[in-house]
PDB file of N, CA, C, O and CB in Angstrom:
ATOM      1  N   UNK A   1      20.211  90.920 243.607  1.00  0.00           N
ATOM      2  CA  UNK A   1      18.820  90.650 243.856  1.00  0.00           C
ATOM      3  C   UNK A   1      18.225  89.981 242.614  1.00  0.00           C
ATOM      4  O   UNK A   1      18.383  90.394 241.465  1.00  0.00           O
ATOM      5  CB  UNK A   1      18.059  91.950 244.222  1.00  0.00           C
ATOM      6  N   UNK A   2      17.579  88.991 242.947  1.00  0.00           N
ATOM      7  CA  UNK A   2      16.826  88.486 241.956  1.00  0.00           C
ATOM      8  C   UNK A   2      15.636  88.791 240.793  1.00  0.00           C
ATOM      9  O   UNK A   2      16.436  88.043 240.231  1.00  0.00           O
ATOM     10  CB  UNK A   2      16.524  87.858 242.507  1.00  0.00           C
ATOM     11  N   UNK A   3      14.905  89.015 240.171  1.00  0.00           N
ATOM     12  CA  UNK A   3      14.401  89.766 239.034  1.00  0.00           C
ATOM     13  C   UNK A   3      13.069  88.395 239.249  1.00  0.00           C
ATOM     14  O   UNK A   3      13.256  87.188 239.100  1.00  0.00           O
ATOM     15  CB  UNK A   3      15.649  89.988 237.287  1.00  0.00           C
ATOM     16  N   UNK A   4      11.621  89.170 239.676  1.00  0.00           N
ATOM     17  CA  UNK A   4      10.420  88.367 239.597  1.00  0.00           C
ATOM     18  C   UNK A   4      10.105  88.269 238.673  1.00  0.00           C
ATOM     19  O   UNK A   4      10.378  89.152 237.860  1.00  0.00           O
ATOM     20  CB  UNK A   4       9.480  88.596 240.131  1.00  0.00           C
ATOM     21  N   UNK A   5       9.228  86.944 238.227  1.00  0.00           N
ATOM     22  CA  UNK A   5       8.790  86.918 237.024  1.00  0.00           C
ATOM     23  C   UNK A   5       7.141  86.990 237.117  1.00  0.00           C
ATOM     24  O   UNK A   5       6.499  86.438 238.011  1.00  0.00           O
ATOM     25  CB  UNK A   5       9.385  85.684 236.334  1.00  0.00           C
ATOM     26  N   UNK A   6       6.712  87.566 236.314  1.00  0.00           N
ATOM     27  CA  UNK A   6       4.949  87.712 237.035  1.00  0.00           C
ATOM     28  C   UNK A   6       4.079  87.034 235.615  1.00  0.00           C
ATOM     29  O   UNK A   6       4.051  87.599 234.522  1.00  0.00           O
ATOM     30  CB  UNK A   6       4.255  89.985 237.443  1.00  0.00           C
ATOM     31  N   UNK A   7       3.573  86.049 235.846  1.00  0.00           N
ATOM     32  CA  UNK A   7       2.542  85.923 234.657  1.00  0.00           C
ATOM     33  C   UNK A   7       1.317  85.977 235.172  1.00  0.00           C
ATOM     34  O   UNK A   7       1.009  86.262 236.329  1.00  0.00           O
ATOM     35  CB  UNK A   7       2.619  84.665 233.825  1.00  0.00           C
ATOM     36  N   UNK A   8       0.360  85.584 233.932  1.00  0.00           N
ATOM     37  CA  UNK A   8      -1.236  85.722 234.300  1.00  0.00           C
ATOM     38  C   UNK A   8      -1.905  84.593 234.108  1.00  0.00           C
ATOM     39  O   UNK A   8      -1.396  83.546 233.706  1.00  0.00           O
ATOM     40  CB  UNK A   8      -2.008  86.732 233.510  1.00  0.00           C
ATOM     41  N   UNK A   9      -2.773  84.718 234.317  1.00  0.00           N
ATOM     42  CA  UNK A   9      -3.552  83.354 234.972  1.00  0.00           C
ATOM     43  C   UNK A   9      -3.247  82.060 233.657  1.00  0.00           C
ATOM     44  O   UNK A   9      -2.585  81.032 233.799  1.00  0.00           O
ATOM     45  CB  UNK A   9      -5.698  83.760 235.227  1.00  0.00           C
ATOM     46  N   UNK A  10      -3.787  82.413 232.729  1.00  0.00           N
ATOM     47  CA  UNK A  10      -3.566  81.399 231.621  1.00  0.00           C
ATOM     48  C   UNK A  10      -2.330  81.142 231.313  1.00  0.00           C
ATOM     49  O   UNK A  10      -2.242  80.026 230.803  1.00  0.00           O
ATOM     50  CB  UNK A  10      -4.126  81.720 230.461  1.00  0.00           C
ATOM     51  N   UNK A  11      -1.450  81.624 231.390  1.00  0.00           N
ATOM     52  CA  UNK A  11       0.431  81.770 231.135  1.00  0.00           C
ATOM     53  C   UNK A  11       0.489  80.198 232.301  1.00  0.00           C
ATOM     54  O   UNK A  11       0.766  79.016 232.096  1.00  0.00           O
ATOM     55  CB  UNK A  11       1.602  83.989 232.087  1.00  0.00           C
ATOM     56  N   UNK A  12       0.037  81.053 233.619  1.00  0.00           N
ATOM     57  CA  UNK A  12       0.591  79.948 234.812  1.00  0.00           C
ATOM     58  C   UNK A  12      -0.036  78.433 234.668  1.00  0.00           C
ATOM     59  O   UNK A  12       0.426  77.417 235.189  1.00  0.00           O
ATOM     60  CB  UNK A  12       0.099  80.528 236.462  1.00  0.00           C
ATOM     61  N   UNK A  13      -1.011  78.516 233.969  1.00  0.00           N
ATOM     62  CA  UNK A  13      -1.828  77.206 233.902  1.00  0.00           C
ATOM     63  C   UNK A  13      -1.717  76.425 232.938  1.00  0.00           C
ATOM     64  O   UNK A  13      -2.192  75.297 232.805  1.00  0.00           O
ATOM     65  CB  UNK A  13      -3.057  77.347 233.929  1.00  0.00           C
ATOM     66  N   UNK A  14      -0.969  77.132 232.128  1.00  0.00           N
ATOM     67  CA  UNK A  14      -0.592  76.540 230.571  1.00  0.00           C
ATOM     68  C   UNK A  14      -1.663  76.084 230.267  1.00  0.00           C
ATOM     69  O   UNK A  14      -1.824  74.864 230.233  1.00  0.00           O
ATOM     70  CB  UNK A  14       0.511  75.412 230.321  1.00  0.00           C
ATOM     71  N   UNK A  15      -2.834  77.110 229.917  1.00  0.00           N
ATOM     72  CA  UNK A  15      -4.236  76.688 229.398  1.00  0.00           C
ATOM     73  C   UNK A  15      -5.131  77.865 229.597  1.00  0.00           C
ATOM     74  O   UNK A  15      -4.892  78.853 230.290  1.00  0.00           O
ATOM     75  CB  UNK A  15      -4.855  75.378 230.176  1.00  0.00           C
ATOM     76  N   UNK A  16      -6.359  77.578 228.782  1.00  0.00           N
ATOM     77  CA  UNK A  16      -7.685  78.588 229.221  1.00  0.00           C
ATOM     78  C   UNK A  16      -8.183  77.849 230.414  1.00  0.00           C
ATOM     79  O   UNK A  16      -7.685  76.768 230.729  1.00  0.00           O
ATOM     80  CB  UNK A  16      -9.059  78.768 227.961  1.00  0.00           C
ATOM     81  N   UNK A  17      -9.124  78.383 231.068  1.00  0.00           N
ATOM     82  CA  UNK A  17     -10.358  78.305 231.975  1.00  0.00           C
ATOM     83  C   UNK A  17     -11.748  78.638 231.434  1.00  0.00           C
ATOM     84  O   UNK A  17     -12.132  79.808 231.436  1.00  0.00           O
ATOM     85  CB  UNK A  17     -10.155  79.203 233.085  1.00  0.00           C
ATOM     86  N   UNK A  18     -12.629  77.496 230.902  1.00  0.00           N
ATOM     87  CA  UNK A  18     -13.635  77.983 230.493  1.00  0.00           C
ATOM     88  C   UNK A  18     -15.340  78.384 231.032  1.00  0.00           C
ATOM     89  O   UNK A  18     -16.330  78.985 230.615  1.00  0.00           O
ATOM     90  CB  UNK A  18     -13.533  77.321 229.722  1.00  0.00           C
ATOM     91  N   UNK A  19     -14.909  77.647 232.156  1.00  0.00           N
ATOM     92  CA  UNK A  19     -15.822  77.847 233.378  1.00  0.00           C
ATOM     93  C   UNK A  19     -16.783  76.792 233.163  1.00  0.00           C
ATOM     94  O   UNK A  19     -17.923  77.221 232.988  1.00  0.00           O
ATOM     95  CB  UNK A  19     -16.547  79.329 233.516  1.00  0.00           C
ATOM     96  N   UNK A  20     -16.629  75.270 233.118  1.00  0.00           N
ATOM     97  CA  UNK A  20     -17.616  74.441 232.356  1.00  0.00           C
ATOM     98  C   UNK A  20     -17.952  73.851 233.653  1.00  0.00           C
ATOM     99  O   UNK A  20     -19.013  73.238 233.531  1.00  0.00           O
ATOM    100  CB  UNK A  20     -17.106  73.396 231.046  1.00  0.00           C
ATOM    101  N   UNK A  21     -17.612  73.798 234.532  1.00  0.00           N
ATOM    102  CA  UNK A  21     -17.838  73.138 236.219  1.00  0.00           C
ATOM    103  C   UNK A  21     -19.224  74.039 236.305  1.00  0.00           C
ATOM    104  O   UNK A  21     -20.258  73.494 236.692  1.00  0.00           O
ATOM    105  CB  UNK A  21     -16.299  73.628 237.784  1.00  0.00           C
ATOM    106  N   UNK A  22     -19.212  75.133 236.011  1.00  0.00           N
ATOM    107  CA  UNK A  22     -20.531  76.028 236.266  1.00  0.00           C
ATOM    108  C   UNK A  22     -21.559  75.858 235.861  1.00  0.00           C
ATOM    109  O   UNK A  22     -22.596  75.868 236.525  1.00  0.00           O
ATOM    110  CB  UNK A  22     -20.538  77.093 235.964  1.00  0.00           C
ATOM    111  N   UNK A  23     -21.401  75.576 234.112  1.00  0.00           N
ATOM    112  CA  UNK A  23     -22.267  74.822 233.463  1.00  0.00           C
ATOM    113  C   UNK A  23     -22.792  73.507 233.848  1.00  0.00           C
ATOM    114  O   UNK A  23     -24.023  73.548 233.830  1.00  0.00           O
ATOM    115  CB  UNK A  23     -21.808  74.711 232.455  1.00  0.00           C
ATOM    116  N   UNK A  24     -22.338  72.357 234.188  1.00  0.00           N
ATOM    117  CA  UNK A  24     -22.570  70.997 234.685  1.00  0.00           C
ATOM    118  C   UNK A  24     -22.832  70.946 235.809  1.00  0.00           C
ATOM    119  O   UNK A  24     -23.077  69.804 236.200  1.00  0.00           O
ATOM    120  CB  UNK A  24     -21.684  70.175 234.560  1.00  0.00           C
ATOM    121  N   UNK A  25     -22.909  71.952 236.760  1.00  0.00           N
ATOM    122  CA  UNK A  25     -23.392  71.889 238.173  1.00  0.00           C
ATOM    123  C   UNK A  25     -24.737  72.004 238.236  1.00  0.00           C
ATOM    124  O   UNK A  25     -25.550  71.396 238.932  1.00  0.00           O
ATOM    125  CB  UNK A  25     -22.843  72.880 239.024  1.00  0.00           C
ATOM    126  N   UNK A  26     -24.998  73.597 236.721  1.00  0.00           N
ATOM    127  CA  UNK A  26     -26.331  74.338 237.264  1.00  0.00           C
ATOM    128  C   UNK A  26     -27.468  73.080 236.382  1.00  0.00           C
ATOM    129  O   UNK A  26     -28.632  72.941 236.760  1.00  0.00           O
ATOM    130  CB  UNK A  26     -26.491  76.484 236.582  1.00  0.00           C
ATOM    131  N   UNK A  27     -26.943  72.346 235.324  1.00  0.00           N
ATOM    132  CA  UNK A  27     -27.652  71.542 234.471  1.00  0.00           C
ATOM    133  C   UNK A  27     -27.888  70.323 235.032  1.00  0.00           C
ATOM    134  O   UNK A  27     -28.841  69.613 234.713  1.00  0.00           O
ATOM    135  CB  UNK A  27     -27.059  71.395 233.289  1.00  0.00           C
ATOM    136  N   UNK A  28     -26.619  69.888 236.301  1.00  0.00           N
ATOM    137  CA  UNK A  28     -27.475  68.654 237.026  1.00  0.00           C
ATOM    138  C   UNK A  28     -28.042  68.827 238.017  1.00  0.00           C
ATOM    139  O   UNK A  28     -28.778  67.968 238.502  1.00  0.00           O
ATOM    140  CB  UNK A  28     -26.868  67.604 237.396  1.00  0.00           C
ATOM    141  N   UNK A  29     -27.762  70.368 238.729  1.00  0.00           N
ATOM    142  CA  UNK A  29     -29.237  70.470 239.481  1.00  0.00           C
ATOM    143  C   UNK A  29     -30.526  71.164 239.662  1.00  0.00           C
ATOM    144  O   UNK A  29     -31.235  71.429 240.634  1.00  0.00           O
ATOM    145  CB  UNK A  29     -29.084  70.561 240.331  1.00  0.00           C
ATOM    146  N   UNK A  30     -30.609  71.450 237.879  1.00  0.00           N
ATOM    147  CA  UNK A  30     -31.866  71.303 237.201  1.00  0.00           C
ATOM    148  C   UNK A  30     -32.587  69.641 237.078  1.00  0.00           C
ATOM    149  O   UNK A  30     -33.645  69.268 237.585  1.00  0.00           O
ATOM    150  CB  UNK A  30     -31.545  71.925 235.726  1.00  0.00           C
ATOM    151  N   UNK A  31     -31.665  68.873 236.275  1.00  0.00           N
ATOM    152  CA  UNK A  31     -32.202  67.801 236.368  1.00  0.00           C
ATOM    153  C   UNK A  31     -33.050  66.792 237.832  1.00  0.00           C
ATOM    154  O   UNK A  31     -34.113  66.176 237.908  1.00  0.00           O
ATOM    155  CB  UNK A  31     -31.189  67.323 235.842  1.00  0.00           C
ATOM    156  N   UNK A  32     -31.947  67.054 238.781  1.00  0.00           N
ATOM    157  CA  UNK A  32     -32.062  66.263 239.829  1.00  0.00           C
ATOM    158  C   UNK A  32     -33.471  67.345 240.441  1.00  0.00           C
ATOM    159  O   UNK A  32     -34.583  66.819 240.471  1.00  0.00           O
ATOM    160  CB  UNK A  32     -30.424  66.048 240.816  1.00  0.00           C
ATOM    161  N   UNK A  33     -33.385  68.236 240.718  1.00  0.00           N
ATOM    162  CA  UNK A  33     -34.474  68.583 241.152  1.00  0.00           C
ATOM    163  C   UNK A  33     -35.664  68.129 240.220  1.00  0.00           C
ATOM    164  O   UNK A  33     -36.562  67.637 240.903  1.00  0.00           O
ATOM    165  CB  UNK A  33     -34.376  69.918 241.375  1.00  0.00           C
ATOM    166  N   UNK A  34     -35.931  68.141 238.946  1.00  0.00           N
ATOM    167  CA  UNK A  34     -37.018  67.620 238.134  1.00  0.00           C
ATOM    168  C   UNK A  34     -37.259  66.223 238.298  1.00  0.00           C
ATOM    169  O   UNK A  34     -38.272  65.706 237.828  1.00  0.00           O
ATOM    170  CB  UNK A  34     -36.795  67.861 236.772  1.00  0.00           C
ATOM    171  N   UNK A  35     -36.284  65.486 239.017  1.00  0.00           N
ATOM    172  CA  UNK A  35     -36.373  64.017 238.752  1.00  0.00           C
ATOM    173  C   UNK A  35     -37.117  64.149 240.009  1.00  0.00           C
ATOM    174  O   UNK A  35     -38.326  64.018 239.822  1.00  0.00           O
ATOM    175  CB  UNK A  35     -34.966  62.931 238.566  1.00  0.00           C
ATOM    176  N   UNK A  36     -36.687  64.433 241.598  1.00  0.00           N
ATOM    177  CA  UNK A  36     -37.279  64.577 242.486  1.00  0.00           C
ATOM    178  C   UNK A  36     -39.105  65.176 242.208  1.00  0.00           C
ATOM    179  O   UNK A  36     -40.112  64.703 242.735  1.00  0.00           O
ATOM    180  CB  UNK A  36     -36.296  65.376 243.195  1.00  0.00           C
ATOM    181  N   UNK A  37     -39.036  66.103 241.412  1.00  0.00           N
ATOM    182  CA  UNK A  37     -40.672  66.078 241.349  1.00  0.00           C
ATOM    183  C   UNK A  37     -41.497  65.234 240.773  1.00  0.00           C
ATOM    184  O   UNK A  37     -42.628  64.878 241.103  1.00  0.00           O
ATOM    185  CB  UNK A  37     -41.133  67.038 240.832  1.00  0.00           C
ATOM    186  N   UNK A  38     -40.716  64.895 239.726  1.00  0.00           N
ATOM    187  CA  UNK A  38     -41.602  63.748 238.969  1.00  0.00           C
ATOM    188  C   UNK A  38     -41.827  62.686 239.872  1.00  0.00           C
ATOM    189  O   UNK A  38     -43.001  62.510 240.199  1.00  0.00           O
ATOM    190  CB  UNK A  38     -40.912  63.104 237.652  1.00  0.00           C
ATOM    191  N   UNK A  39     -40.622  61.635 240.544  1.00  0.00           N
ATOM    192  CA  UNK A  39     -40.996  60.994 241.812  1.00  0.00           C
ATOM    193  C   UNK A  39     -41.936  61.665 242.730  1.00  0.00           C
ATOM    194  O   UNK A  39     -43.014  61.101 242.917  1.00  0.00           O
ATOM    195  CB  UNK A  39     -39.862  60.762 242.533  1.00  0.00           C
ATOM    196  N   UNK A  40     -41.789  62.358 243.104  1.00  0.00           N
ATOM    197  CA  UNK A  40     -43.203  63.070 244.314  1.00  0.00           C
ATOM    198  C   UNK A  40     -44.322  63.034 243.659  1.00  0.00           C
ATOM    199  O   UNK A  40     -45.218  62.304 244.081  1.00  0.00           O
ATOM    200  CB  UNK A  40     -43.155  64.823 244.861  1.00  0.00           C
ATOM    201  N   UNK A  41     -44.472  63.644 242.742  1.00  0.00           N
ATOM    202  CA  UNK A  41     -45.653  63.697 241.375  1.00  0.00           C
ATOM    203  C   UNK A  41     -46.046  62.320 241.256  1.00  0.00           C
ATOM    204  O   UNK A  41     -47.088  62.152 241.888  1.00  0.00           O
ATOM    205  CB  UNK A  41     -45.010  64.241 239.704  1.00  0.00           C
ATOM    206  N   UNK A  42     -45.575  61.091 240.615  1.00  0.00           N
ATOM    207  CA  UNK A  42     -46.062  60.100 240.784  1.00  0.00           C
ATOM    208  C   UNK A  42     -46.244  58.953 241.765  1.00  0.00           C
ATOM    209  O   UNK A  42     -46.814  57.864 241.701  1.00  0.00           O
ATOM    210  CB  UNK A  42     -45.786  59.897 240.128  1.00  0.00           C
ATOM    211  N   UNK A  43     -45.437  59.701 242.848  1.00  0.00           N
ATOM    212  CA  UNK A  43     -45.542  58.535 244.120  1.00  0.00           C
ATOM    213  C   UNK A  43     -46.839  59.130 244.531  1.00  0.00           C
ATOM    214  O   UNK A  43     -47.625  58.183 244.555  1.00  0.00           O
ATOM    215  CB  UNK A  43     -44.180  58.488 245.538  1.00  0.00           C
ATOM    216  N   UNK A  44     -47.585  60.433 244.932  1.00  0.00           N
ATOM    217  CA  UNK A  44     -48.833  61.345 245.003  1.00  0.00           C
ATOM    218  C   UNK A  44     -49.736  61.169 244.520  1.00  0.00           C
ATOM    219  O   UNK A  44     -50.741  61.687 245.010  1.00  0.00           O
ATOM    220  CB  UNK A  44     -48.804  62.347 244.696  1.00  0.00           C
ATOM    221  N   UNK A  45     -49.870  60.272 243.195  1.00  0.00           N
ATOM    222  CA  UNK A  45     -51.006  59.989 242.215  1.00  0.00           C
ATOM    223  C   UNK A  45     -51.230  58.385 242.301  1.00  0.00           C
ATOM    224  O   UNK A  45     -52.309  57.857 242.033  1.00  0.00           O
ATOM    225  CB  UNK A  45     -50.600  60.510 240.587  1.00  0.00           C
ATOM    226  N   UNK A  46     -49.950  57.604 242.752  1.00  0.00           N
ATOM    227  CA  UNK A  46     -50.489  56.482 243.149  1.00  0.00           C
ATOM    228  C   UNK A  46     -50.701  55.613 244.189  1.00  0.00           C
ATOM    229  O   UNK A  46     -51.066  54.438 244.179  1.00  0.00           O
ATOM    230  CB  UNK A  46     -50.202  56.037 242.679  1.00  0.00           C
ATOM    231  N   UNK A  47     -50.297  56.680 245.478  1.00  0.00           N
ATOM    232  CA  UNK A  47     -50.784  56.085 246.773  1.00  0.00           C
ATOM    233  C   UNK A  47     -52.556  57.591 247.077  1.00  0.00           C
ATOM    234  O   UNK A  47     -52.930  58.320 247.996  1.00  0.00           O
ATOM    235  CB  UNK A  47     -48.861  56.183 248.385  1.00  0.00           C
ATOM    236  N   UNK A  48     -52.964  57.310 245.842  1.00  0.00           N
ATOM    237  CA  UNK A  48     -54.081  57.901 246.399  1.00  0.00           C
ATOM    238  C   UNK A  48     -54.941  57.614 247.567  1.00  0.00           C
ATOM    239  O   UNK A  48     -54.789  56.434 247.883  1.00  0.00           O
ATOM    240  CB  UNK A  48     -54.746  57.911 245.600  1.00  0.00           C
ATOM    241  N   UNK A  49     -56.055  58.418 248.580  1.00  0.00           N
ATOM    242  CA  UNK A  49     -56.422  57.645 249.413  1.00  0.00           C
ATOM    243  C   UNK A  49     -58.148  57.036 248.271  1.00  0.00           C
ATOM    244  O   UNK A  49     -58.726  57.379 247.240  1.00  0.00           O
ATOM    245  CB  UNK A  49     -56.508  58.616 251.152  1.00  0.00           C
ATOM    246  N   UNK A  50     -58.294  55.887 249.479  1.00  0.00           N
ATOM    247  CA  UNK A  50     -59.584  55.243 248.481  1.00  0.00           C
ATOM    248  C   UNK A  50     -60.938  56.107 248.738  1.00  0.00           C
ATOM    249  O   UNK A  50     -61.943  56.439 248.110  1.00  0.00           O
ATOM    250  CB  UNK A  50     -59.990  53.428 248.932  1.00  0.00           C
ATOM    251  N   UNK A  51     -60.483  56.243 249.780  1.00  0.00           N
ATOM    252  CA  UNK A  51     -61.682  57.197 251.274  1.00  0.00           C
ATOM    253  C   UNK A  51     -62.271  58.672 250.112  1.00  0.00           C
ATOM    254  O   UNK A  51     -63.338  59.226 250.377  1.00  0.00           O
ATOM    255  CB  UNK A  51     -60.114  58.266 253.454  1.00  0.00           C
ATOM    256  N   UNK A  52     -61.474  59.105 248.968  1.00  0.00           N
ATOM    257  CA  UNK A  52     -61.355  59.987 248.522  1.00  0.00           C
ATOM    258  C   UNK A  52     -62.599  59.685 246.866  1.00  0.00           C
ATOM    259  O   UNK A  52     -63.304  60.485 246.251  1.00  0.00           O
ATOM    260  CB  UNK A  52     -59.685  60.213 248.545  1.00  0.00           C
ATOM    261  N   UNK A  53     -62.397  58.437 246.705  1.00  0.00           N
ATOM    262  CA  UNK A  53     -63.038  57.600 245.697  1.00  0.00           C
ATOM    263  C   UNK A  53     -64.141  57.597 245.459  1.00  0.00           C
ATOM    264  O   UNK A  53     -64.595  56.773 246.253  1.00  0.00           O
ATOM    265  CB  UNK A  53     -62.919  56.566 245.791  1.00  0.00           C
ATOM    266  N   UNK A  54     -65.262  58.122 244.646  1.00  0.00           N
ATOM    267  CA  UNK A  54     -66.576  58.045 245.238  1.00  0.00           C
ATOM    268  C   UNK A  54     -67.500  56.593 244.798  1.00  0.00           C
ATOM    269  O   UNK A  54     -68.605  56.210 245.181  1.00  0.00           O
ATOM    270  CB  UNK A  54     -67.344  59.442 244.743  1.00  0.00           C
ATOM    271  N   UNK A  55     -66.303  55.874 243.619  1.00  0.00           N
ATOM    272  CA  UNK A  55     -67.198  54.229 243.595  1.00  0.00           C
ATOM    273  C   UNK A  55     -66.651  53.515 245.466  1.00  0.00           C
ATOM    274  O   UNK A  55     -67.452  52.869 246.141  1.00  0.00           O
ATOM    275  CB  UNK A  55     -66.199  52.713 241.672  1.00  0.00           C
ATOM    276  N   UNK A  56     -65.531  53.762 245.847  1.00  0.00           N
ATOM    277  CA  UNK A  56     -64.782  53.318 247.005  1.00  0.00           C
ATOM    278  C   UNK A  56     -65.813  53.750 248.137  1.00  0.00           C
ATOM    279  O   UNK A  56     -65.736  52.974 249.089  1.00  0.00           O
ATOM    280  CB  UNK A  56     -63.215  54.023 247.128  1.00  0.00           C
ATOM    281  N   UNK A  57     -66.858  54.866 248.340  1.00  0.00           N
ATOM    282  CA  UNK A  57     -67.754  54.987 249.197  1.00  0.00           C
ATOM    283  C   UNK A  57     -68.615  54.463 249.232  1.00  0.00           C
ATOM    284  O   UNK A  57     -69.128  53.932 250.217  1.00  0.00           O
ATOM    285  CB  UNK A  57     -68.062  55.750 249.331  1.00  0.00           C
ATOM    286  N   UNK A  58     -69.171  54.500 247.600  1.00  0.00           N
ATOM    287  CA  UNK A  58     -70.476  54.267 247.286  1.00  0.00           C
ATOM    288  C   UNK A  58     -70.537  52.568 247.446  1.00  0.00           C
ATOM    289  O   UNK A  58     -71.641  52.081 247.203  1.00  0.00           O
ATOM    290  CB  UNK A  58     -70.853  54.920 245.737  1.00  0.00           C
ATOM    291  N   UNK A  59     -69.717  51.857 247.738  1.00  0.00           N
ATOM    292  CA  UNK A  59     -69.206  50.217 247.791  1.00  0.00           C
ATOM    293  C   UNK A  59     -69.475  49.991 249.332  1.00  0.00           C
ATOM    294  O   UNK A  59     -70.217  49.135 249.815  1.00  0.00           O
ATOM    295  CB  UNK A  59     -67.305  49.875 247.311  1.00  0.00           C
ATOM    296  N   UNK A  60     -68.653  51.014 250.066  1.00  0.00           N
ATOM    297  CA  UNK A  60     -69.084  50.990 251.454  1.00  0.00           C
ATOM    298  C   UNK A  60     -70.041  51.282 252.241  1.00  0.00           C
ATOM    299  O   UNK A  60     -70.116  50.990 253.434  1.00  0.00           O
ATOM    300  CB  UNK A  60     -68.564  51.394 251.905  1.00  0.00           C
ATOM    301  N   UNK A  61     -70.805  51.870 251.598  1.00  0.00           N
ATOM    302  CA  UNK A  61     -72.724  52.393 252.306  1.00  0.00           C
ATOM    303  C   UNK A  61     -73.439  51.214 251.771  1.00  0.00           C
ATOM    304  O   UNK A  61     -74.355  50.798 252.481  1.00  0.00           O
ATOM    305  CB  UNK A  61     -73.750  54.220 251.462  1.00  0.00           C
ATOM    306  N   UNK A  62     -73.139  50.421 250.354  1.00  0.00           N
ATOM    307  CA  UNK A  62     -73.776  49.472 250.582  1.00  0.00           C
ATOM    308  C   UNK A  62     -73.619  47.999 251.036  1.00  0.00           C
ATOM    309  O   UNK A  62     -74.537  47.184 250.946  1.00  0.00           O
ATOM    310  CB  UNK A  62     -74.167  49.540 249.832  1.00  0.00           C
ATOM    311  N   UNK A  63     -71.959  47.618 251.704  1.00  0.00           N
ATOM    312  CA  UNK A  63     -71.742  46.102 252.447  1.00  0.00           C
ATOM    313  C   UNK A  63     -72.068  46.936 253.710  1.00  0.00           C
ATOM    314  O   UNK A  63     -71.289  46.450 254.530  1.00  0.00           O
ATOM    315  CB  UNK A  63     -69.966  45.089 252.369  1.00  0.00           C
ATOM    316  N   UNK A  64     -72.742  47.880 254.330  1.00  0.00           N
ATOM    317  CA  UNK A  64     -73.110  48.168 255.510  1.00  0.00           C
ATOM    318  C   UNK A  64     -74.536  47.585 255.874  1.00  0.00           C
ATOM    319  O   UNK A  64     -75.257  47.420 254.890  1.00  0.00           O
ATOM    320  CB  UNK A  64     -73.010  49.548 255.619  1.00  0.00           C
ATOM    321  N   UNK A  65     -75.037  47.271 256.998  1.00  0.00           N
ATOM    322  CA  UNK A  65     -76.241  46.775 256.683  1.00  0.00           C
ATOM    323  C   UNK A  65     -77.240  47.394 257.635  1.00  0.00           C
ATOM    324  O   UNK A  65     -78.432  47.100 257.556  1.00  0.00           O
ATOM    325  CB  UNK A  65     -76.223  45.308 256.714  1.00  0.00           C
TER     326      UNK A  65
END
C-alpha cells in the first residue's frame, strides 16, 4: 500500500496567500461608487430646472402682457 503524503495549504502552493484580491475589490468599490455620486451630484446641479429660478420667473411675469 502506498504511504499519503499530506501538506498544507502554503507547502501545496509553493507560496503565501495574502488575501490582496480582498483588498482591491473593497477599494475599487469604494471608489466606483464615489465616482457614481459625484456624477449624479453634478449632473443634479447642472440640469437644474429654470422654473425653480427666481430671476427665470421674475423675466417671465414681465414678457407677459
Amino acid at each position: 500500500m502506498e504511504q499519503q503524503t499530506h501538506k498544507d495549504t502554503d507547502e501545496a502552493r509553493a507560496g503565501s496567500t495574502p488575501h490582496v484580491v480582498r483588498y482591491v475589490l473593497a477599494i475599487s468599490l469604494l471608489l466606483a461608487l464615489a465616482t457614481m455620486m459625484i456624477v449624479y451630484i453634478w449632473g443634479n446641479a447642472s440640469t437644474a430646472d429654470p422654473a425653480d429660478d427666481a430671476s427665470a420667473v421674475a423675466a417671465t411675469e414681465q414678457a407677459q402682457p
